[in-house]
C-alpha positions in Angstrom: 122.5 113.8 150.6 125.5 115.1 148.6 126.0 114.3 145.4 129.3 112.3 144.8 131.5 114.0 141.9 132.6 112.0 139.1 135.9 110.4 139.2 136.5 111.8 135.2 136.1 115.0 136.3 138.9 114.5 138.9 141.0 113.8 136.9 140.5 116.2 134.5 140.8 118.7 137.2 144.2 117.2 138.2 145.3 117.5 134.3 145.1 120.8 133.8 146.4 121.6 137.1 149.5 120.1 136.1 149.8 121.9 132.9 149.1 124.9 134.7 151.8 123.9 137.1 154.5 122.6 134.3 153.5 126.0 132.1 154.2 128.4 135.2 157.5 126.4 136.2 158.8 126.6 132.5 158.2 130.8 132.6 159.8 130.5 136.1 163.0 128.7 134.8 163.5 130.6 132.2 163.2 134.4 133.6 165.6 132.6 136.5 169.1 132.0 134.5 170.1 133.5 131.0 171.5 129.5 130.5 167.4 128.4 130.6 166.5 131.1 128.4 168.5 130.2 125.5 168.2 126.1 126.4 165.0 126.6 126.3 164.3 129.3 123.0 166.2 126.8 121.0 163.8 123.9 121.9 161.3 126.4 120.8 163.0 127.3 117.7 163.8 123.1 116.7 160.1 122.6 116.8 159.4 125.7 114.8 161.8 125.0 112.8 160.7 121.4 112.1 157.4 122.6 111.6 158.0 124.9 109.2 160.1 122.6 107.3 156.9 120.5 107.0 155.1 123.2 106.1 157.4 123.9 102.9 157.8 119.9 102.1 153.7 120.0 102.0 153.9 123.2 99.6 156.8 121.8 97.6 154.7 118.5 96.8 151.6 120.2 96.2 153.0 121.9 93.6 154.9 119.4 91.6 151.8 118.4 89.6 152.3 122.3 88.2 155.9 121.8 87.9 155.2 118.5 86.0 153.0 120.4 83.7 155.4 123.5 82.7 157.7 120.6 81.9 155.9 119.0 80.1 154.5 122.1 78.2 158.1 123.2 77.3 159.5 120.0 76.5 156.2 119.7 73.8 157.3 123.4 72.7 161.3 122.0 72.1 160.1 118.9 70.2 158.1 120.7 67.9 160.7 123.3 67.0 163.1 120.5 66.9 160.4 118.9 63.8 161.0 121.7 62.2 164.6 121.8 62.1 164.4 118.8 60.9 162.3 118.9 58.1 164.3 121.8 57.0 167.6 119.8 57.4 165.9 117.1 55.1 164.5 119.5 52.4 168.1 120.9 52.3 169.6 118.0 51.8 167.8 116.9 49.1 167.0 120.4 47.6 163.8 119.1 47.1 161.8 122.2 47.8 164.1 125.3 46.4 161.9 128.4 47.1 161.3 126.6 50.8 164.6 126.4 51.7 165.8 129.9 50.3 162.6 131.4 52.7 164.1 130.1 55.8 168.0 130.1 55.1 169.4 132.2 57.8 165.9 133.2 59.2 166.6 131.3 62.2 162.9 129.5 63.5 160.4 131.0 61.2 160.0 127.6 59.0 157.2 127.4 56.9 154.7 124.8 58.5 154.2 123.3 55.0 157.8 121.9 55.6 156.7 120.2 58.8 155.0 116.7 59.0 154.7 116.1 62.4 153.0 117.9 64.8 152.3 117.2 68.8 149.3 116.8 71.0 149.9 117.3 74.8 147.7 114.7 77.0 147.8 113.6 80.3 146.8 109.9 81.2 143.5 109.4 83.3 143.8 105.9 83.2 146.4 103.3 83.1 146.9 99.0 82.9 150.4 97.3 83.4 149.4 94.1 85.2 147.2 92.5 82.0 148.0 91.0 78.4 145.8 93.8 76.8 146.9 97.0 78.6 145.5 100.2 77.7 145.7 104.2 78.4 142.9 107.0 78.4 144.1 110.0 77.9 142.2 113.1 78.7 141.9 114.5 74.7 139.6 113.6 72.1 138.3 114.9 68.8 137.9 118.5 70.2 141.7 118.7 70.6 142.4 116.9 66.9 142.9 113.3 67.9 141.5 110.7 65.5 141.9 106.8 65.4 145.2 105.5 64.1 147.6 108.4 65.7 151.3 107.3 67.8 151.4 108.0 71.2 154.8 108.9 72.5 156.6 110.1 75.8 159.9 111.2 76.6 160.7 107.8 77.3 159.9 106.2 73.8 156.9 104.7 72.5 153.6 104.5 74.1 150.8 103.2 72.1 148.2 103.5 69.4 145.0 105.7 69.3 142.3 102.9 69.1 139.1 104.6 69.5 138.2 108.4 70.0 135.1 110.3 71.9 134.9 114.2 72.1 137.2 114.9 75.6 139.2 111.6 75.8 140.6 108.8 73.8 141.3 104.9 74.4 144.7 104.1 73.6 146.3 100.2 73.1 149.4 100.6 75.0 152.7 99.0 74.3 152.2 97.0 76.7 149.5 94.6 74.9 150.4 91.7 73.3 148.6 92.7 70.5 150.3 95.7 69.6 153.5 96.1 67.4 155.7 99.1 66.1 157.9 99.2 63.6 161.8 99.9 65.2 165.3 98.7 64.1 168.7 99.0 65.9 171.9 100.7 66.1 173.4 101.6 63.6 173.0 99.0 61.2 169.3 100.0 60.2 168.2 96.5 60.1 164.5 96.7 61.4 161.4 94.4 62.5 158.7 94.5 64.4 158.8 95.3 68.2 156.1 93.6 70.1 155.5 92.7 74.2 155.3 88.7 75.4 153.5 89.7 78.2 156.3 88.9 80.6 157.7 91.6 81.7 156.3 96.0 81.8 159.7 96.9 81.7 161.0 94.8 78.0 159.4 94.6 74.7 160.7 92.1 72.1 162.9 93.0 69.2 162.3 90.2 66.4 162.9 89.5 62.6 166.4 91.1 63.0 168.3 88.8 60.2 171.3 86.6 61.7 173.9 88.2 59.7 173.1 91.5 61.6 176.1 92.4 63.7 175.0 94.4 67.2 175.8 95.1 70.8 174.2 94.0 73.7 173.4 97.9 74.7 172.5 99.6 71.5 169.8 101.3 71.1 166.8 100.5 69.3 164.8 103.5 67.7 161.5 103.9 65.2 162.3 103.0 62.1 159.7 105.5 60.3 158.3 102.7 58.1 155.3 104.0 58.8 152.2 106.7 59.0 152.6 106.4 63.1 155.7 107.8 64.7 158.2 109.7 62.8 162.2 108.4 62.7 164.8 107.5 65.6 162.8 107.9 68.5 165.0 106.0 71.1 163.0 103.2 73.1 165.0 101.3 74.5 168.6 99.3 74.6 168.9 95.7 73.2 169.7 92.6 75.7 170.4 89.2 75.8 169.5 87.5 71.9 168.8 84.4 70.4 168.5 82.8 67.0 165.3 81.8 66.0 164.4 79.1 63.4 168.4 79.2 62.2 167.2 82.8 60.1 166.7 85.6 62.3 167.6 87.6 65.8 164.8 87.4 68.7 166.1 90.5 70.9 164.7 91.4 74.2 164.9 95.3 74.5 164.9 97.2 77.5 162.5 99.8 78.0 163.5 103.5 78.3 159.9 104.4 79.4 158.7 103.0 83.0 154.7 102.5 82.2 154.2 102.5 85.9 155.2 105.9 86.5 153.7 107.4 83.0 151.9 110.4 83.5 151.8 112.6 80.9 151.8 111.7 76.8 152.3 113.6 73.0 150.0 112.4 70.4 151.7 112.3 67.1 150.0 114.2 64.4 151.7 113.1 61.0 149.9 115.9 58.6 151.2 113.6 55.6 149.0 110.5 56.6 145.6 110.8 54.5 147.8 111.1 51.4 150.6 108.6 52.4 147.7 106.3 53.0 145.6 107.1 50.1 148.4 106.2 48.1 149.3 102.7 49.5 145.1 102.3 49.0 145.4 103.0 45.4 148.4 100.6 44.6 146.8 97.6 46.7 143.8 98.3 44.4 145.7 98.0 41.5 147.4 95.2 42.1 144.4 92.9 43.1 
């Protein structure tokens, strides 16, 4: 008795009959008019086209994370160089440092680092909260690289936290975002200054408080680091103040809208401030003294 062929492989047989057939018809139609040939070549050339188009979109996003990088590289090189334009624009002013200033007048960038107090740390974040009360960042440098406890974290964007706790290749950082967590900033250009801390409410606003009542402002203006401290160094923008209210009859509450988006933050400076061991030794010494 014959064996009775399966009904799968019929119809697999019938498949590629017909793509046999459609393939030979196509060649047929085309060597037939000089219309079909070029109908049919730009089909060919859309879906090549398309493809390559894919093709370069897939290229293009694989290599933003090395675009993001060189940014992020060159923009670290222009704020340092800007530090030390500035430190030489504040020696200058105050004449503070003669033989400093007379080394680098008209030298162009070659400013003695002894002018300089603050120095950056490129990082990039490994790990990242927004959705708790106690947010925090890991950033992927540690002592190796120069990072100790108590150093500002900054972006592009503003303010980003506070070095809590340091191993050799990474260190745990108390973001903004934590409603434990306050920086010194003031606003405009008034000068008047408190301290900025998050309710919790919202990853986009911080809270500006302490501001005192007579204060004039704008809803708008922008509220920078005041530099009252070891941490970050002077006007770095971080936002732009909002609605207000008085509180107690004494003093502004301001809710300040964030430049930096913590839900998009990537990469991080760490703020080295080369004058903090002796800025703090001294504040040590008079707390002694006046116990």
């Amino acid at each position: 008795m014959a064996k009775r062929r399966s009904p799968n492989l019929d119809r697999l047989i019938a498949l590629l009959l017909f793509i046999v057939l459609e393939i030979f018809s196509l060649v047929m139609v085309s060597n037939s008019t000089f219309f079909q040939q070029i109908k049919i070549g730009g089909i060919y050339m859309d879906i090549r086209g398309s493809l390559s188009r894919a093709v370069a979109d897939a290229k293009y996003y694989t290599s933003l994370r090395g675009v993001n990088r060189e940014l992020a590289e060159e923009n670290l090189r222009l704020q340092n160089e800007l530090e030390k334009f500035r430190a030489f624009a504040e020696v200058s002013e105050h004449a503070a440092d003669t033989a400093a200033v007379d080394s680098v007048r008209g030298v162009g960038i070659n400013i003695p680092d002894s002018l300089v107090q603050f120095e950056y740390i490129p990082a990039r974040i490994v790990a990242n909260s927004t959705n708790n009360k106690h947010n925090f960042i890991i950033i992927n440098r540690g002592t190796r690289s120069g990072i100790r406890k108590d150093m500002g974290v900054i972006s592009p964007g503003g303010v980003v936290g506070i070095v809590s706790q340091v191993s050799e290749r990474y260190a745990y950082v108390i973001s903004l975002l934590n409603i434990n967590q306050s920086v010194s900033a003031k606003i405009g250009k008034s000068g008047a200054f408190g301290p900025l801390i998050w309710d919790g409410k919202d990853a986009r606003t911080a809270v500006l408080t302490e501001i005192p009542q007579h204060i004039k402002f704008m809803v708008g203006d922008t509220v920078y680091t005041s530099g009252f401290s070891t941490l970050f160094p002077e006007n770095i923008p971080i936002g732009t103040a909002g609605k207000s209210k008085i509180i107690r009859g004494t003093h502004h509450e301001i809710r300040v809208r964030l430049f930096q988006d913590f839900r998009t933050l990537r990469f991080v400076r760490v703020v080295s401030n080369k004058h903090a061991q002796e800025l703090n030794n001294l504040s040590r010494q008079y707390e002694t003294r006046s116990k």
